[in-house]
C-alpha positions as CSV (number, residue, x, y, z in Angstrom):
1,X,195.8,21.0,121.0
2,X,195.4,17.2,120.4
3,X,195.7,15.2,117.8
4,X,191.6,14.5,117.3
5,X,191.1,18.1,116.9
6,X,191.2,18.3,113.3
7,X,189.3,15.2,112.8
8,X,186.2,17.1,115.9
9,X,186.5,20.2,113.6
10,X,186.3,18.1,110.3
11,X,182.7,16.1,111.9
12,X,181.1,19.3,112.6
13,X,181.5,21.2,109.3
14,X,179.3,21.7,106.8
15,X,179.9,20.6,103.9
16,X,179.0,22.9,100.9
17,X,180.0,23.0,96.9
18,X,181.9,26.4,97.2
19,X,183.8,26.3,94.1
20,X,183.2,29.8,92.1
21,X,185.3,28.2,89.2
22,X,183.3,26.5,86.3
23,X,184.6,22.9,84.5
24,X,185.3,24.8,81.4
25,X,187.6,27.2,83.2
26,X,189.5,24.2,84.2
27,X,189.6,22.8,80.6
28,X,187.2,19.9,81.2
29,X,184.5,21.0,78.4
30,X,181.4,23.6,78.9
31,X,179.6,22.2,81.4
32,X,179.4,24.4,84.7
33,X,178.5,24.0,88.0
34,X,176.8,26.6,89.6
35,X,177.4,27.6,93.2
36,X,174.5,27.4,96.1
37,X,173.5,30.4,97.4
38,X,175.6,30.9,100.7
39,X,173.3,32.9,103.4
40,X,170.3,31.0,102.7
41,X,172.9,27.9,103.1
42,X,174.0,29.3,106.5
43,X,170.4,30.5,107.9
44,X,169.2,26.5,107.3
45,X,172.2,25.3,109.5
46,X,171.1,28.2,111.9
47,X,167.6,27.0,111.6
48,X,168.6,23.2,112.0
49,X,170.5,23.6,115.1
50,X,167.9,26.0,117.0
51,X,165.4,23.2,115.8
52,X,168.0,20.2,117.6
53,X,168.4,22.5,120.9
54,X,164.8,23.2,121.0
55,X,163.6,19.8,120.9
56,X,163.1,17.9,123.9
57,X,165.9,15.1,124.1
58,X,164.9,11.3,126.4
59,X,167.5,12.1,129.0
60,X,165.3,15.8,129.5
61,X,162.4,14.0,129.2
62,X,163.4,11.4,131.9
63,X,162.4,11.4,135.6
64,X,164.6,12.9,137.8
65,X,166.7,11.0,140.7
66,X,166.4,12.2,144.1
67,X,169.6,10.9,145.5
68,X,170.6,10.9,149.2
69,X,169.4,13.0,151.4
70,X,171.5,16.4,152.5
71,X,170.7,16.3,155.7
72,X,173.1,13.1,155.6
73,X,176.1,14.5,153.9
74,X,179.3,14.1,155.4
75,X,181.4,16.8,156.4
76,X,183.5,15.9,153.6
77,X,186.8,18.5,155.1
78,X,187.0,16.2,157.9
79,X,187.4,13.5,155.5
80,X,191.5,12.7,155.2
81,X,193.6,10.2,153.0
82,X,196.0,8.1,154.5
83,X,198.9,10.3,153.8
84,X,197.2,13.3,156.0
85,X,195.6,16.6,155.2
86,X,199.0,18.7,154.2
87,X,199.3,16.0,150.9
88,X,195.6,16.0,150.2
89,X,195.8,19.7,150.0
90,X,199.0,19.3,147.7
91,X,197.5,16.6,145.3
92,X,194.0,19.2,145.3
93,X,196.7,22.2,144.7
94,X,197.8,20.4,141.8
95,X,195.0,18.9,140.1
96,X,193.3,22.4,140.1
97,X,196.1,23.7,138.5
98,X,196.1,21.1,135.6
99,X,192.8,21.0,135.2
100,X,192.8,24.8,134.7
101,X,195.0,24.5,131.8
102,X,192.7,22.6,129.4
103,X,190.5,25.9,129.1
104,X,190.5,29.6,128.3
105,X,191.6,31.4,131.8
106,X,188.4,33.4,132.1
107,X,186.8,30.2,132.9
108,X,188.7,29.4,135.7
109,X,187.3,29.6,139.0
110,X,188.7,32.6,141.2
111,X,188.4,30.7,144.4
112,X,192.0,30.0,145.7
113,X,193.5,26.6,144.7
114,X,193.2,24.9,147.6
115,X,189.3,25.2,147.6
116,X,187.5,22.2,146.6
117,X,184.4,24.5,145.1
118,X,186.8,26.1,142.5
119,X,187.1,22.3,141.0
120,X,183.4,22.2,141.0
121,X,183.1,25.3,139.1
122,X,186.0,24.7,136.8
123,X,184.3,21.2,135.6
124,X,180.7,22.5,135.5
125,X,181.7,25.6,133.3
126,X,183.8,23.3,131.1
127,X,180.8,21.8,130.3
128,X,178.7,24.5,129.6
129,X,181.4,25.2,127.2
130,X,181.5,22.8,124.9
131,X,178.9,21.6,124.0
132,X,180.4,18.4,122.3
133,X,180.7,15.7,125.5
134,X,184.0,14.8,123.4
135,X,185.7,17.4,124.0
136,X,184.8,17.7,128.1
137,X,186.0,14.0,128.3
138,X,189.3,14.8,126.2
139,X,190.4,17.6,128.3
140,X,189.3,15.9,131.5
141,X,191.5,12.6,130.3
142,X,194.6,15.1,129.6
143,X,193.9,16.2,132.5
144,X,195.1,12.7,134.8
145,X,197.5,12.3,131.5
146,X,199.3,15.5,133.3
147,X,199.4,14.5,136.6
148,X,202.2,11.8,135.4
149,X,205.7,12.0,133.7
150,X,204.9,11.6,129.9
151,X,206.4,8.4,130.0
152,X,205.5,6.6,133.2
153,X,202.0,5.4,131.6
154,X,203.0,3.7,128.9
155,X,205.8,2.1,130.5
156,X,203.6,1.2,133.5
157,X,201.6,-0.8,130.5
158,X,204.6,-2.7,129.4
159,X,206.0,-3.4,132.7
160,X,202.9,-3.9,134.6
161,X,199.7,-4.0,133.3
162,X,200.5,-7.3,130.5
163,X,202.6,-8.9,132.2
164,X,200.5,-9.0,135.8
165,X,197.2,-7.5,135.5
166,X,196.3,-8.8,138.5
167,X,198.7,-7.2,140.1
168,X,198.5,-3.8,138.4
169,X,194.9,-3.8,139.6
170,X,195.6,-4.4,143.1
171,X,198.2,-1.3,143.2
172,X,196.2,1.3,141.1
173,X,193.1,0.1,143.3
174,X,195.3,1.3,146.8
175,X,197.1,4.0,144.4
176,X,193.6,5.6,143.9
177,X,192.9,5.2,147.4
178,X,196.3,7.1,148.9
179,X,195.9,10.0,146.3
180,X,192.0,10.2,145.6
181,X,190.4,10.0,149.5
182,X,190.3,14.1,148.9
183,X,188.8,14.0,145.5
184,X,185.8,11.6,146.0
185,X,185.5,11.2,150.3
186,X,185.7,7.9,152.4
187,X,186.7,5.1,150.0
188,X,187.9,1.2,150.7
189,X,189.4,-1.2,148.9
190,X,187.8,-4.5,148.2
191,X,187.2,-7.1,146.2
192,X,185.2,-7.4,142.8
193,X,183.8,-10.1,140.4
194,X,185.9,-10.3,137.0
195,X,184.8,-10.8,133.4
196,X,185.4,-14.2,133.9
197,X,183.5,-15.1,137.4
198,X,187.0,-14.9,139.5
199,X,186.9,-13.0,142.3
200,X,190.1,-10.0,142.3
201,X,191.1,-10.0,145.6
202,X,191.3,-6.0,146.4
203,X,191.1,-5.3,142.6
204,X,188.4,-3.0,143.6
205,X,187.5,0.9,145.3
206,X,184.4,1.4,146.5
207,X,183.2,5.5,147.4
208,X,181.3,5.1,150.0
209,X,179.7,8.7,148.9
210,X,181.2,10.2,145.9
211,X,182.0,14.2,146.6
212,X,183.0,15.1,143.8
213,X,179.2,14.0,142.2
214,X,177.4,15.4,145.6
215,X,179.1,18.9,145.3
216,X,178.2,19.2,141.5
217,X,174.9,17.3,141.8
218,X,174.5,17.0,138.0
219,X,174.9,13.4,136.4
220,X,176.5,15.0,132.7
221,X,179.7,16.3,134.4
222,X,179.9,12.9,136.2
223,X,180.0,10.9,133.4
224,X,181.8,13.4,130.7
225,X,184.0,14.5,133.2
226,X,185.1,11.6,135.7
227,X,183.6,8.8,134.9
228,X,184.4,7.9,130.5
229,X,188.0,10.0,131.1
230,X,188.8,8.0,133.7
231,X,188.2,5.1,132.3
232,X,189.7,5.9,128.7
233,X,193.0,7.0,130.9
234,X,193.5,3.3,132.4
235,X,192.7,1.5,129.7
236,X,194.6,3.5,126.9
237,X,197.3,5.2,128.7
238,X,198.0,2.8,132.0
239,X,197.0,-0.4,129.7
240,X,194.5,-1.6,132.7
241,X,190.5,-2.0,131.5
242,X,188.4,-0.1,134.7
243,X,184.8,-0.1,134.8
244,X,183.3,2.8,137.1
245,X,179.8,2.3,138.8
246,X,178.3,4.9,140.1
247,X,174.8,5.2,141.4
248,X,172.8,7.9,141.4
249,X,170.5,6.6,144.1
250,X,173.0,6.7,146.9
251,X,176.1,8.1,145.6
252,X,178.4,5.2,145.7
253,X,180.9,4.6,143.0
254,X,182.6,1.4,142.1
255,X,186.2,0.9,140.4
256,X,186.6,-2.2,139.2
257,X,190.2,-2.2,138.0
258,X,191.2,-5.1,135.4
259,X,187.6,-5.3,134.3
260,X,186.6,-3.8,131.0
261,X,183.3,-1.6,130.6
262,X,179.9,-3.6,129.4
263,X,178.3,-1.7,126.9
264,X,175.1,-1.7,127.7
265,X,175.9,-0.6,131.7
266,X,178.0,2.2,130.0
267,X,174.9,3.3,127.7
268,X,172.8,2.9,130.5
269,X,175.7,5.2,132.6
270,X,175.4,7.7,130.4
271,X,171.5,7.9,129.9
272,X,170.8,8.2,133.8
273,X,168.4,11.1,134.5
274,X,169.6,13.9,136.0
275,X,169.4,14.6,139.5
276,X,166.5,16.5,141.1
277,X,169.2,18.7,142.9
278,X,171.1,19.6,139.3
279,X,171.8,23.5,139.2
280,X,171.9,23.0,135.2
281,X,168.1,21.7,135.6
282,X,169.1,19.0,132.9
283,X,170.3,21.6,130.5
284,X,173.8,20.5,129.9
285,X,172.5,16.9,129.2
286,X,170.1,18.5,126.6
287,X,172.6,20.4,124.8
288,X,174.9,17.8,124.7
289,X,172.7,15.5,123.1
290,X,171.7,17.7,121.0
291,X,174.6,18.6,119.9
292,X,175.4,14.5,119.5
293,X,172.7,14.3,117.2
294,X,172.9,17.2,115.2
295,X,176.4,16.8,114.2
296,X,175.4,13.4,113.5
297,X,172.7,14.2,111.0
298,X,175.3,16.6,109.4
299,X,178.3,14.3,109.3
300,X,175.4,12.1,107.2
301,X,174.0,14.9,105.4
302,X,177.7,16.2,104.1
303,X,178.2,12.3,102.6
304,X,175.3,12.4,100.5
305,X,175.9,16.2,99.3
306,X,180.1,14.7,98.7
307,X,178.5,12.2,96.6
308,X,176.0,14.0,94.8
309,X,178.6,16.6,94.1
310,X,180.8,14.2,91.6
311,X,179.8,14.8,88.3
312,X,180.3,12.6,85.1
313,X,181.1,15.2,82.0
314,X,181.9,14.4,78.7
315,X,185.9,15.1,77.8
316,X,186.3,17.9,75.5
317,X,189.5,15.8,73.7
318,X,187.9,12.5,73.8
319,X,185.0,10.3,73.9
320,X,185.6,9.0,77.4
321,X,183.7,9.9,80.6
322,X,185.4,12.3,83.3
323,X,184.6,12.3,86.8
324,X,185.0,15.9,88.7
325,X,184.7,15.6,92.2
326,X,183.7,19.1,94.1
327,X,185.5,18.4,97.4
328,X,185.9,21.6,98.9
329,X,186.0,22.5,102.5
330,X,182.9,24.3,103.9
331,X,183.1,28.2,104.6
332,X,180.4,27.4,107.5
333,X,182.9,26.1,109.2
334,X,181.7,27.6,112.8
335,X,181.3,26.3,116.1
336,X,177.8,25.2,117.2
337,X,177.8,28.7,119.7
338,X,178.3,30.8,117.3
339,X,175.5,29.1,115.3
340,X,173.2,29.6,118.4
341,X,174.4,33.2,118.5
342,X,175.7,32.7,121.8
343,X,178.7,35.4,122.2
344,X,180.3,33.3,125.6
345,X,181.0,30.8,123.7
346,X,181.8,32.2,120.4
347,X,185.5,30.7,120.9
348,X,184.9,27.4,121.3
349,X,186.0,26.3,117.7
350,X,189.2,28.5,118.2
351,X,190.3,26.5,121.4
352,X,189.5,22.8,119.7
């Protein structure tokens, strides 16, 4: 589990006044509050979120991308990193295996481990299973967190990454290269324009033709499961800001290493349309969004009813004003797939 779960879990309950005991019974005078009724509570959350998933989100809405052609794709098998095919296959071997461990075993792929398609599979059904983009980016960020000793990052940020950026940049730039050929095809090092208008000599990756996006061919798992983890992972964990680039159009993906993310590119990232070749036809952007803003509205929604709920009553033993605040966790407290009735992903709460 990791630490944010409780807080996830807190964000998408429902807050309710569930308290069966009155004020009097607690010896604050005779005034009583009287309990909501609870199934007509729970079919409105029912109804809200069917409402959310039916509605047509701007990412659904938007055009589609074409990307490259397929007739061009590279024979991505012949593709081999600089430290030959028999380490490619052990660093693939491996990040299978860890990757596998962040969800439930039935939805792991049964392809062998050393068969790029199970990694395919593995991400795309982590994404149809939760339905939060939080969580998808979380596990895939634990994920690279597991492929290193627990305390190489953070000592890489201490020794490395504040004392000589520039440096750091320049190895993680040829580290990614060396170990991540196999993962995304034919990359080179080069150089990239900084924050500041300096040039970072070989600070900088370019994929010539991301595999890992042409095999998936959906935009979501992408950015919720490459792009935003990666990133996160330098920047909080190695200490190093990295900004990722891809385009849709063509497939290419820059790292910039030692340059932090804009926030506008990143929104803009993020609200790409989805490719014309996506087997998810847009669905998992969709739900995701969704999801985003439904458990926004409730988060907002649960404030006001917390407020609302704390009542002034008059002290039975003196003339002064007591404030009873009805702060009482929410018996709703379900996973959005189990709201949707959806039994294959009726654990999802469980495994937060």
């Amino acid at each position: 589990m990791m630490d944010s779960s409780l807080n996830d879990k807190d964000d998408r309950m429902m807050q309710a006044v569930a308290n069966n005991e009155t004020l009097s019974s607690r010896g604050f005078g005779t005034a009583a509050v009287e309990d909501p009724p609870k199934k007509p509570q729970q079919a409105s959350s029912l109804s809200s979120m069917k409402t959310f998933l039916s509605k047509p989100t701007p990412a659904a809405a938007a055009t589609t991308v074409s990307g490259p052609s397929s007739e061009t794709k590279p024979v991505y098998e012949d593709i081999v990193g600089p430290l030959g095919k028999w380490m490619d296959t052990v660093f693939m071997v491996v990040f299978r295996y860890q990757l596998a461990q962040q969800v439930p075993k039935e939805l792991d792929s049964n392809r062998p481990l050393n068969d790029y398609q199970g990694i395919v599979e593995l991400a795309a059904r982590m994404n149809r299973r939760f339905r939060d983009r939080t969580k998808v980016q979380q596990r895939a960020q634990e994920t690279l967190r597991s492929l290193f000793p627990s305390w190489l990052p953070k000592q890489y940020a201490i020794l490395f990454s504040q004392p000589f950026p520039a440096f750091a940049a320049r190895m993680n730039a040829w580290a990614t290269y060396v170990a991540g050929t196999w993962l995304m095809g034919e990359c080179q090092v080069n150089d990239i324009v900084l924050d500041n208008g300096d040039i970072g000599k070989h600070q900088g990756l370019l994929v010539k033709r991301c595999r890992f996006l042409e095999e998936s061919q959906c935009a979501s798992v992408c950015v919720n499961s490459c792009k935003i983890p990666t990133q996160n992972f330098f920047l909080q964990d190695m200490g190093l800001p990295l900004t990722m680039e891809p385009n849709y159009d063509t497939f290419e993906c820059q790292f910039s290493f030692g340059k932090a993310p804009n926030v506008e590119a990143e929104r803009l990232a993020q609200s790409t349309p989805c490719l014309m070749r996506c087997p998810a036809a847009g669905s998992l952007r969709q739900e995701h969004d969704a999801f985003f803003f439904f458990a926004k509205q409730t988060k907002q929604k649960s404030s006001e009813t917390a407020a609302a709920a704390t009542v002034p009553v008059a002290s039975s033993s003196s003339s002064s004003t007591t404030t009873i605040s009805s702060s009482v966790s929410s018996p709703q407290a379900v996973s959005v797939c189990n709201m949707m009735g959806n039994t294959d992903y009726k654990d999802e709460e469980a495994y937060q």
